[in-house]
NUDREN-619044 format. One line per 5 residues: number of its first residue (from 1); for each residue x, y, z of C-alpha. Coordinates in pm, 1 decimal. Last residue first. Layout:
NUM	X/Y/Z | ...
This chain:
394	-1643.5/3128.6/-1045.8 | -1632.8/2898.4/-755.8 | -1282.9/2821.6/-747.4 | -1227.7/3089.5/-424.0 | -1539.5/2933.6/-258.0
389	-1393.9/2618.4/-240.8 | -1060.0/2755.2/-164.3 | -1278.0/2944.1/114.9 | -1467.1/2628.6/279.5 | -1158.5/2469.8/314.3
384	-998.7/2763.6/511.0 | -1301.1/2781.3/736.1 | -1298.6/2360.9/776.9 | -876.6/2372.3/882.3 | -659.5/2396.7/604.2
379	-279.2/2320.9/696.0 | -45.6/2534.0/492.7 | 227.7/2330.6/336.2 | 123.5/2093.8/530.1 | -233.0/1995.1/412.1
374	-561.3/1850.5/540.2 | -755.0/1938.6/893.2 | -946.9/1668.5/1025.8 | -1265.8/1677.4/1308.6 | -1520.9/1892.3/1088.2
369	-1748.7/1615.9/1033.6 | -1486.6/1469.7/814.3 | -1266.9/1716.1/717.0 | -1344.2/1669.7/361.6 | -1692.3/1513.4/392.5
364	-1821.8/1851.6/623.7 | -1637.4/2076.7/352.3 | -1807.0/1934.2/69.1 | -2140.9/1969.6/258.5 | -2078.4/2345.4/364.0
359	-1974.5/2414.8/5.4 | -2303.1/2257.4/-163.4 | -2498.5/2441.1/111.4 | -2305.5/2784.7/-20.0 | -2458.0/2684.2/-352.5
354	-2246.1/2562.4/-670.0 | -2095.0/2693.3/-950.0 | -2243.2/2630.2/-1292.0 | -2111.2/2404.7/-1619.7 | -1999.9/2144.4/-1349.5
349	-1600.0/2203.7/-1421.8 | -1598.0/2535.6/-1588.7 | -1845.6/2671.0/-1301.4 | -1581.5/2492.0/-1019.4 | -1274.0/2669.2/-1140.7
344	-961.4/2644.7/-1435.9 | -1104.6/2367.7/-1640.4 | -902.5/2133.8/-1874.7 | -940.1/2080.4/-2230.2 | -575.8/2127.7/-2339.0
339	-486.5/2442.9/-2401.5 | -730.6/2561.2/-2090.0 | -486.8/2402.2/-1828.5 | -214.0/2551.1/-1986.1 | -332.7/2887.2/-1959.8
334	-417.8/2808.6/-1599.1 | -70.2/2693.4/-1521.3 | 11.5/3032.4/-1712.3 | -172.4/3232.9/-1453.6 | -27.2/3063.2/-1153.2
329	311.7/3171.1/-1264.7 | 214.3/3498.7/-1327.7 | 113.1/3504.8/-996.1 | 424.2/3417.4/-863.1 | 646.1/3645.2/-1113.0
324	424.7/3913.5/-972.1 | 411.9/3839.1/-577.8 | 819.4/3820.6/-703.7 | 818.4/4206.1/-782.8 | 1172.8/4358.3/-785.6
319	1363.3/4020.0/-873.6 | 1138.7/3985.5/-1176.4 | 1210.0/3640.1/-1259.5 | 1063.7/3551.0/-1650.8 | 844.9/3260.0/-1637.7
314	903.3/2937.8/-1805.7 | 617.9/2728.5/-1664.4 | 872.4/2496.8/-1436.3 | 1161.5/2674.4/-1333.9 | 1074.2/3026.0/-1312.7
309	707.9/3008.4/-1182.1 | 763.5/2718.6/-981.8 | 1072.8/2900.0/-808.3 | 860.9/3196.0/-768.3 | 583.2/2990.8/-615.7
304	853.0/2867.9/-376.4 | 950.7/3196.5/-292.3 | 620.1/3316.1/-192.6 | 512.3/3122.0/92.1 | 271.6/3268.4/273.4
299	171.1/3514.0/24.6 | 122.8/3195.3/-190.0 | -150.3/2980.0/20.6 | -451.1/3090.1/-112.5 | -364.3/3150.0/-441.2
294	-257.2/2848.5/-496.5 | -566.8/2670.9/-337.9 | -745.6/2878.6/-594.3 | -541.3/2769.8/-933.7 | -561.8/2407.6/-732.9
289	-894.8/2345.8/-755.1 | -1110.8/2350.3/-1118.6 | -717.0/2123.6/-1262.3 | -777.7/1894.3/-954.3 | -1083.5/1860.2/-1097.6
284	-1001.3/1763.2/-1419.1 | -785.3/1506.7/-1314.2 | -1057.4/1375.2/-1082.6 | -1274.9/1289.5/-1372.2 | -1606.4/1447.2/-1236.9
279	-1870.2/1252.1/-1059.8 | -2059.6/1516.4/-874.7 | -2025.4/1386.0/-484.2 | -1722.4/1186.9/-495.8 | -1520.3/1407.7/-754.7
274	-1593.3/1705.2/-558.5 | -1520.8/1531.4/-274.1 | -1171.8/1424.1/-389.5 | -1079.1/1718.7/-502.1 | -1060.6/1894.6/-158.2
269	-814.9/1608.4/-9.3 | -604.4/1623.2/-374.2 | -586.5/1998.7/-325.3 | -478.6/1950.4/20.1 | -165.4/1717.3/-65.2
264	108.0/1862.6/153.0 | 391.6/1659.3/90.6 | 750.4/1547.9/220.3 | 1063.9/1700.2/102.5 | 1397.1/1533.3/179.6
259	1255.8/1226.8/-84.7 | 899.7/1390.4/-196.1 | 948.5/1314.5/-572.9 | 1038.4/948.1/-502.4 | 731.5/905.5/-317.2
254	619.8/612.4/-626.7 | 357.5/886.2/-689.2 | 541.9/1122.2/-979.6 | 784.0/856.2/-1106.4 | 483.4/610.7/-1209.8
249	270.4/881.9/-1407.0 | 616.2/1030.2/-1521.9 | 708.0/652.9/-1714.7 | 332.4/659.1/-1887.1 | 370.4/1039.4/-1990.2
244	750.1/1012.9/-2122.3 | 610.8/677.6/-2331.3 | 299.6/842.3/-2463.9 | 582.3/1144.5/-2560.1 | 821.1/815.9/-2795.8
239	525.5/678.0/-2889.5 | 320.5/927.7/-3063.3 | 33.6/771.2/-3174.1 | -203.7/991.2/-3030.6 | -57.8/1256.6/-3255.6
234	-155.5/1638.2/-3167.4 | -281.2/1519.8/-2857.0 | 21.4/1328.6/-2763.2 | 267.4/1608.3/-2872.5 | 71.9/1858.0/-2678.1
229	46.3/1597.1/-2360.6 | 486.6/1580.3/-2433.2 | 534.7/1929.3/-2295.5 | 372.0/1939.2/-1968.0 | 443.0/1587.0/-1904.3
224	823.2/1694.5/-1977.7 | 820.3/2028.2/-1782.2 | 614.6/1862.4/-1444.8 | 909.0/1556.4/-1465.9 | 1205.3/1823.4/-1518.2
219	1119.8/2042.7/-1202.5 | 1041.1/1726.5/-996.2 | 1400.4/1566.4/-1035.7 | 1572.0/1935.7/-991.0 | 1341.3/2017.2/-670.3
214	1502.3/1610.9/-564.6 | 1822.5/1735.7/-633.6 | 1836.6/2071.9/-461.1 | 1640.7/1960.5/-123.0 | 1643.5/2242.5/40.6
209	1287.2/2372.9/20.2 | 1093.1/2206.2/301.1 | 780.8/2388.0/371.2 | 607.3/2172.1/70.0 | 439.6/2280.4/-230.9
204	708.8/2039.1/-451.0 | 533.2/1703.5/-304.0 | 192.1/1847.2/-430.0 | 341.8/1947.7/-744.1 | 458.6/1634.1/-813.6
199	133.1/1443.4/-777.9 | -10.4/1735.1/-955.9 | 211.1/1666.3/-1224.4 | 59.5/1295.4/-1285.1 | -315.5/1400.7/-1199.5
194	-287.2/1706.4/-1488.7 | -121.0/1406.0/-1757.4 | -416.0/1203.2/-1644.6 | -678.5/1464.2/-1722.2 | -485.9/1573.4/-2075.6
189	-523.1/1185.7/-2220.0 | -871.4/1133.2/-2050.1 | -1025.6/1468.7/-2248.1 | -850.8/1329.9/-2587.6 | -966.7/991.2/-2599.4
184	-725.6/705.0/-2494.4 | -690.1/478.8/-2799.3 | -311.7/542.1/-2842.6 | -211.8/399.9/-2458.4 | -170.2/62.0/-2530.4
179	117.1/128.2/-2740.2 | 308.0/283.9/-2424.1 | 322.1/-58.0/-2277.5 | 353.4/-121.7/-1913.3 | 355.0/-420.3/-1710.1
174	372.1/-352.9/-1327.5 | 497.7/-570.1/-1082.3 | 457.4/-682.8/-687.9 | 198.2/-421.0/-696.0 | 205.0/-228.8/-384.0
169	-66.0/-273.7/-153.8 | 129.4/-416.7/188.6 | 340.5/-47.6/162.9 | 20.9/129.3/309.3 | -175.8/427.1/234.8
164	-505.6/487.7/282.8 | -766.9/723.6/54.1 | -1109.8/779.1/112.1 | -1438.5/909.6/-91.3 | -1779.3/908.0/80.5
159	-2017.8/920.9/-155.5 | -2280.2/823.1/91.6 | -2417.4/496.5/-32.1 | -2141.8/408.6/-252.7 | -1850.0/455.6/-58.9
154	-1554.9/552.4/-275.9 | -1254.4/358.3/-245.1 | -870.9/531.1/-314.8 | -556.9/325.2/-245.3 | -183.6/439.8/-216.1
149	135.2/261.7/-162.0 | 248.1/390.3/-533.7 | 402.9/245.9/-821.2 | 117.4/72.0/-998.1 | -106.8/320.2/-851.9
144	23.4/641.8/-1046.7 | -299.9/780.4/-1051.7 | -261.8/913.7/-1419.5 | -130.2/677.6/-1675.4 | -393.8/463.8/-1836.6
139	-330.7/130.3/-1995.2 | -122.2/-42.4/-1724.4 | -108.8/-418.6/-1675.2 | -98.3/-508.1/-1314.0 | 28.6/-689.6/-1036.9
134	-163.6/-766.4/-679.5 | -32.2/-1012.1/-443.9 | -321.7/-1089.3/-126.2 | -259.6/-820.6/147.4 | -159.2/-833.6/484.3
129	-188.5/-653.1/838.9 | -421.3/-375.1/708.1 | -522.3/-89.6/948.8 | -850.4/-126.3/1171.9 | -1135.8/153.6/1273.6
124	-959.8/443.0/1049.8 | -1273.7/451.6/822.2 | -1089.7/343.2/500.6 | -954.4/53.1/655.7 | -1277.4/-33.7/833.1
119	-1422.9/-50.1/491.3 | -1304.5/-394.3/418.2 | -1593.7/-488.7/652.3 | -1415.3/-792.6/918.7 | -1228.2/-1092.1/857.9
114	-929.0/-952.7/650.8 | -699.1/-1101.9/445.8 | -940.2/-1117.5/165.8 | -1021.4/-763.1/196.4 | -666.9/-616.0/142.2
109	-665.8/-779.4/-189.3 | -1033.1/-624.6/-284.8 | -907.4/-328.0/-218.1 | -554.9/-333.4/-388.8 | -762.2/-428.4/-655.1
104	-995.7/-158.1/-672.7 | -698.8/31.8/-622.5 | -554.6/-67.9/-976.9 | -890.0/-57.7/-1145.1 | -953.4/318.4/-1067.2
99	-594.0/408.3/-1172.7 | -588.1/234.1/-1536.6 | -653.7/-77.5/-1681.9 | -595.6/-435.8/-1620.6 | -553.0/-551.6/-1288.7
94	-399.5/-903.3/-1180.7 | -457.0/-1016.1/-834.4 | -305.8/-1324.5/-703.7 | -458.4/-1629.5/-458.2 | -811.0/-1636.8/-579.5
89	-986.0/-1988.1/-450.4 | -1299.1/-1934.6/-628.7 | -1537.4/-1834.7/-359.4 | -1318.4/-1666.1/-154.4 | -1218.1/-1430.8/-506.8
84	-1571.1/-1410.0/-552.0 | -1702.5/-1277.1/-215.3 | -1374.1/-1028.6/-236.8 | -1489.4/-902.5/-566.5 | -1799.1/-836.3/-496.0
79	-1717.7/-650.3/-220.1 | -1478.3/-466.4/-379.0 | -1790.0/-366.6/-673.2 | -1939.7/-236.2/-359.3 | -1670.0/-42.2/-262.3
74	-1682.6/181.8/-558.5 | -1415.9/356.3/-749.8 | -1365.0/665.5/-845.9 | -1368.2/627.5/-1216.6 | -1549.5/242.3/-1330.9
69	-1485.5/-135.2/-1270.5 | -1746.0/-282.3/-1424.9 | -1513.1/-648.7/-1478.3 | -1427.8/-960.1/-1278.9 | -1274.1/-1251.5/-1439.9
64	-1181.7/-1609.8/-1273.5 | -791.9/-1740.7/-1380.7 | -615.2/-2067.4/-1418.3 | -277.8/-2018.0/-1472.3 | -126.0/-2256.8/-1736.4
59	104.2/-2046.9/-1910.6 | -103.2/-2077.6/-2200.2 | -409.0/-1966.3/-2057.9 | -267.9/-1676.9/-1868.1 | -152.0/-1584.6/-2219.9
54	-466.0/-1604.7/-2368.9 | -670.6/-1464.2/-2092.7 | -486.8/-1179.1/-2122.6 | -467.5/-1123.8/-2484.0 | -883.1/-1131.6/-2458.6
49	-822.2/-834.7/-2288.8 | -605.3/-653.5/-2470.8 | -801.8/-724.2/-2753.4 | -890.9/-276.6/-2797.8 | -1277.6/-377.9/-2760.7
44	-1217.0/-568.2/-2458.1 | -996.2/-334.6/-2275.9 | -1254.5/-33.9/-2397.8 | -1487.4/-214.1/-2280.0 | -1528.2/-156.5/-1859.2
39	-1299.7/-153.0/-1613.9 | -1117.8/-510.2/-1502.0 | -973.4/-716.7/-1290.4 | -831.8/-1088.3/-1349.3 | -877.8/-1244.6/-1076.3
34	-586.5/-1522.0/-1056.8 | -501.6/-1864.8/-943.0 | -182.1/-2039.9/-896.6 | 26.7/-1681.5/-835.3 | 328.2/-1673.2/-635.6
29	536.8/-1385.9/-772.1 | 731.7/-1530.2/-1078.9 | 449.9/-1714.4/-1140.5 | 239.4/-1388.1/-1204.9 | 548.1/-1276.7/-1356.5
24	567.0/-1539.9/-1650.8 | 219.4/-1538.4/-1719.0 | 218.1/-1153.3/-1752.5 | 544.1/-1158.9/-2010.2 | 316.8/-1073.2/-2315.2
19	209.5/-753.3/-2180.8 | 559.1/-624.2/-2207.7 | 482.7/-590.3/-2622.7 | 640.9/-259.3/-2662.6 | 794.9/-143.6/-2384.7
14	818.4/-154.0/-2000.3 | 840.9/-406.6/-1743.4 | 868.8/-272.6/-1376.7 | 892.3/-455.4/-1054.9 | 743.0/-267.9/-758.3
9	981.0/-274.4/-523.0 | 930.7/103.7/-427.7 | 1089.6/217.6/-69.4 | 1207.7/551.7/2.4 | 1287.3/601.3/396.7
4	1332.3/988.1/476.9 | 1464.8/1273.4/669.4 | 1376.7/1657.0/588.9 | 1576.8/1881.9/452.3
């Protein structure tokens, strides 16, 4: 087992009408002035929005909006952010929406602390000292964000897609209503509910496999998203399974799940260029990677793809042939991958697999001119990067 420090003081505020304490907490944590942060209509349309500026209103915080937010996103909309934020006097961050939104924040909050191109973070030239207070109101669980230390920025001019981690970004609280979740569309209900259990499975897929109680914790959180996105897309309404999704989203990538454990993390790493450089929801592709990676890695480490197999997809043990029971385990991941909309390889994903030249350049971004490896469970240098990717091209 291996040592650890868990830290997560995020506040949380869950339930049915939570969103109307935001004035309240954005006090409660310093705020005079706020940016409210957006995506695109869908918070308009559904009056959550508006609700926002209503209560912020009310509570007399005056506030400056910035919206466009979109999936994987970009550090030029940070940028604009930051120049407003300076411009206006922005002391507290409030996003509203989902993953995407969230780090855009935490990007923008790093940069106004910062003298220098907010992209230094993300490029390894400087590490953040401070951050502006960010807090958010959740409407799509998936990244996990409002819990997490974590903070994804694309690049816009060369798709470069990069991820830093740092304890200064976590939201100071982190409103969450499961009502607000009924809208979501089919497609972005089953991607987020594949992003929330592979931020457990990629703490599970670790070298370290004594640690009983957390194995227990993850076990029951991949089983209960697993079960409850059926329930959810056979009634979007559902309250009681939106609420087991939205809670898991937060529980899976608040590092609670790697406590004694650690993580590994490669299919993430190879997902996110795929997602950088084609524009795919990065659920889905996580769903077109890790059946491959799995593979991959699995004679090497057998017995904890035999636990997965048992435990969490329901698979009968066959003590005399566990490279069976493993791959059988893999197999019904991809069965329930397909049951609700998701791909299993690259050519489901893009509607055609890619070129070896497409490879080589997905494998140059991942390991960054060939200078990183990713992964612990089994650490993927470029040649073993370049295979998974072949591997999920069919």
């Amino acid at each position: 087992m291996k040592d650890f420090n868990f830290y997560s003081p995020t506040q949380v505020v869950f339930g049915r009408q939570s969103e109307e304490q935001v004035a309240s907490l954005v006090k409660k944590h310093g705020g005079t002035k706020v940016l409210v942060h957006y995506g695109g209509g869908s918070a308009r349309r559904s009056g959550l929005l508006d609700k926002m500026f209503r209560l912020l209103s009310e509570g007399g915080i005056p506030f400056v909006e910035l919206g466009g937010v979109v999936p994987n996103p970009l550090l030029s909309k940070v940028k604009e952010g930051i120049e407003l934020c300076r411009k206006e006097g922005v002391d507290f961050i409030l996003a509203v929406g989902g993953g995407s939104v969230i780090d855009s924040a935490k990007a923008i909050a790093y940069g106004l602390c910062y003298d220098g191109d907010v992209w230094d973070f993300w490029a390894g030239k400087a590490k953040p000292q401070a951050s502006v207070p960010i807090g958010c109101v959740l409407t799509i669980p998936a990244a996990g964000s409002e819990m997490s230390d974590s903070c994804v920025i694309t690049r816009d001019e060369d798709k470069n897609k990069r991820g830093i981690n740092s304890d200064l970004c976590r939201c100071r609280f982190a409103i969450m209503n499961p009502e607000r979740t009924f809208t979501l569309p089919e497609y972005q209900t089953a991607a987020g509910a594949t992003d929330i259990m592979m931020h457990t499975m990629e703490r599970y897929f670790t070298s370290e496999q004594d640690m009983t109680l957390t194995d227990s914790m993850a076990e029951a959180l991949m089983r209960t998203v697993k079960d409850s996105v059926f329930e959810v897309l056979r009634n979007p309404e559902d309250y009681r399974h939106r609420a087991q999704i939205m809670w898991a989203g937060s529980l899976s990538h608040n590092n609670l799940m790697e406590c004694g454990l650690g993580k590994d993390f490669a299919t993430h790493r190879l997902e996110h260029e795929l997602s950088a450089v084609y524009g795919v929801t990065h659920g889905a592709g996580l769903a077109a990677i890790w059946p491959s990676w799995a593979r991959f890695v699995m004679p090497r480490h057998l017995s904890r793809f035999v636990q997965f197999a048992v435990n969490v997809m329901g698979i009968p043990n066959d003590f005399t042939d566990p490279e069976a029971t493993a791959e059988r385990g893999v197999q019904a991941m991809e069965r329930f991958y397909r049951a609700i909309g998701m791909p299993t390889c690259i050519s489901e994903l893009l509607g055609r697999t890619i070129s070896e030249e497409e490879i080589d350049v997905l494998v140059e971004k991942c390991s960054r001119g060939r200078t990183i490896t990713v992964g612990t469970l089994d650490v993927l240098g470029p040649e073993q990067m370049a295979e998974v990717y072949r591997m999920a091209n069919r």
